[in-house]
N, C-alpha and C positions, 0 to 999 in steps of 0.2 A: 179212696186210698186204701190198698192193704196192707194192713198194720202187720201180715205174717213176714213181711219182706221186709218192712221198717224194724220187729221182733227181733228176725235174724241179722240183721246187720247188726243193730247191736249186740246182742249176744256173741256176735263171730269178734266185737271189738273189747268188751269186755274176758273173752277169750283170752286175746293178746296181749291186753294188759297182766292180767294173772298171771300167764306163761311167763311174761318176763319181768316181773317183782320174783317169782319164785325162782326164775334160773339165775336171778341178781343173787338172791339168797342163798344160795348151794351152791354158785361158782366164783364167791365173791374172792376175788384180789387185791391187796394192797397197791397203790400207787411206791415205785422205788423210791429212797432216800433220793437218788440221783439215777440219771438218765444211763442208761447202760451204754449209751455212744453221743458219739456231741457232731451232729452236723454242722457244718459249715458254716457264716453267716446267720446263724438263724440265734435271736440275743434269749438267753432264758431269764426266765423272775430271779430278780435281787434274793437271795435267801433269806429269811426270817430268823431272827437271831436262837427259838429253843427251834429252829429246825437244824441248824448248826449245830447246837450241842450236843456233847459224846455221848453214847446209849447208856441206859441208866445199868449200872454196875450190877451183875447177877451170880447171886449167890453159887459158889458150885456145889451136888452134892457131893454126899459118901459114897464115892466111886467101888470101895469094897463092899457095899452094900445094895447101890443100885444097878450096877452092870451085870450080878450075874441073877438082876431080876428082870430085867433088860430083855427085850424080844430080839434075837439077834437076824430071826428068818422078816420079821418087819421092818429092820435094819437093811436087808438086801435090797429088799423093794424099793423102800427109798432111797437110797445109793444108788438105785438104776439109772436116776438123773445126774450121777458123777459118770458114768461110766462112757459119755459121751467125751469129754475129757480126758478121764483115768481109767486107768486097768490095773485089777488088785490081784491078781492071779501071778502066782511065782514063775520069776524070770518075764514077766508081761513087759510087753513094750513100754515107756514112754510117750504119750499122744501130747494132747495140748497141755494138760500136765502132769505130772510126774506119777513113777505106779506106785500105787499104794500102797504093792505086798510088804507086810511088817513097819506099818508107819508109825507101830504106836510101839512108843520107846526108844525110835531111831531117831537120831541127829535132826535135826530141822534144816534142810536145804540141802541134804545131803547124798540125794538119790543119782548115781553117777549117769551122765548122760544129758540132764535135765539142767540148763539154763532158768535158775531162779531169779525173783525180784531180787534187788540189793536191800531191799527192805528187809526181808523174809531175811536173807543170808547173816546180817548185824543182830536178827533175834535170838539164833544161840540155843546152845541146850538141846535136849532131847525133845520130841512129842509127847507130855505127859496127858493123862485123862484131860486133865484141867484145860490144858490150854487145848486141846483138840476141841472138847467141852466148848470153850469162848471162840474159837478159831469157827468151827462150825455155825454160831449163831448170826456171824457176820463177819467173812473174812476182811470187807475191807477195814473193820472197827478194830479187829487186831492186830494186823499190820498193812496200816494206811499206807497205798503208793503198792499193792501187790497188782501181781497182773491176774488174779484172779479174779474174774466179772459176776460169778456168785453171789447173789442176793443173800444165803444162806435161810439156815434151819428153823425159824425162831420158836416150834414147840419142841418144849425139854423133852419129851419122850421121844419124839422123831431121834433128836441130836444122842439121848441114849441108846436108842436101838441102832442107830449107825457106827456107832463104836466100839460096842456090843460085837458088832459085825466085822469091823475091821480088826478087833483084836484076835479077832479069830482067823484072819488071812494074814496063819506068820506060820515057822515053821515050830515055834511054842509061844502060845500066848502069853503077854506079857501080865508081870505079877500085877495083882491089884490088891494096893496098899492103903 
């Protein structure tokens, strides 16, 4: 028998195993809270009662202090993945949802054109840091029943430098207090 052919085969298997424990480890994904669409017929697991429970409440910071420490060109980039949705650019369309130009400080549901959740519209009030802050790290946990399919942000820096970002597509950023 030669053992150079028996050598390489394992070797070429142990290859593959490495390759992908390490591209598990560098491209690793969370499983969603919930399925992003619900086929038809098909019955899903009974939910577990702490998979049900509301996300654990997070502290917000000092927005006058970490926004203008805040990467707002890091901000762009990842906002790239809104941009399939939105456009933040003045006088931008409306797509699937609403444009973003000057979101932060303006009315909540208020962008003319744009058919929002009845959810969103009973929320009220302006866009402050805060709630853009929580709204970003899980829109459906801020206002359950939006039609927003958005998994969201969940590292605090992404979600500051995206805000970072949008405060700066207005025609004066808004004050930070």
């Amino acid at each position: 028998m030669d053992y150079r052919i028996l050598g390489s085969v394992c070797a070429a298997a142990l290859f593959v195993v490495v390759v992908h424990i390490a591209s598990q480890a560098i491209y690793f994904a969370p499983h969603p809270a919930k399925p992003g669409y619900v086929v038809a017929g098909v019955e899903t697991k009974a939910e577990e009662p702490a998979a049900a429970a509301a996300p654990v409440a997070e502290e917000a910071p000092d927005f006058a202090a970490t926004i203008p420490m805040a990467d707002a060109m890091a901000g762009a980039a990842v906002a790239e993945r809104c941009g399939a949705c939105h456009d933040w650019s003045k006088g931008g369309p409306n797509k699937i949802g609403p444009s973003l130009y000057g979101v932060v400080g303006r009315p909540k549901a208020s962008h003319p054109g744009f058919d929002y959740s009845p959810v969103l519209k009973e929320k009220g009030g302006d866009w402050t840091y805060a709630d853009l802050f929580t709204f970003l790290r899980q829109p459906a946990a801020f206002a359950p029943g939006t039609k927003m399919s958005f998994g969201g942000l969940p590292r605090v820096s992404d979600r500051l430098n995206v805000i970072a970002f949008l405060r700066m597509q207005a025609d004066s950023p808004a004050p930070l207090q």
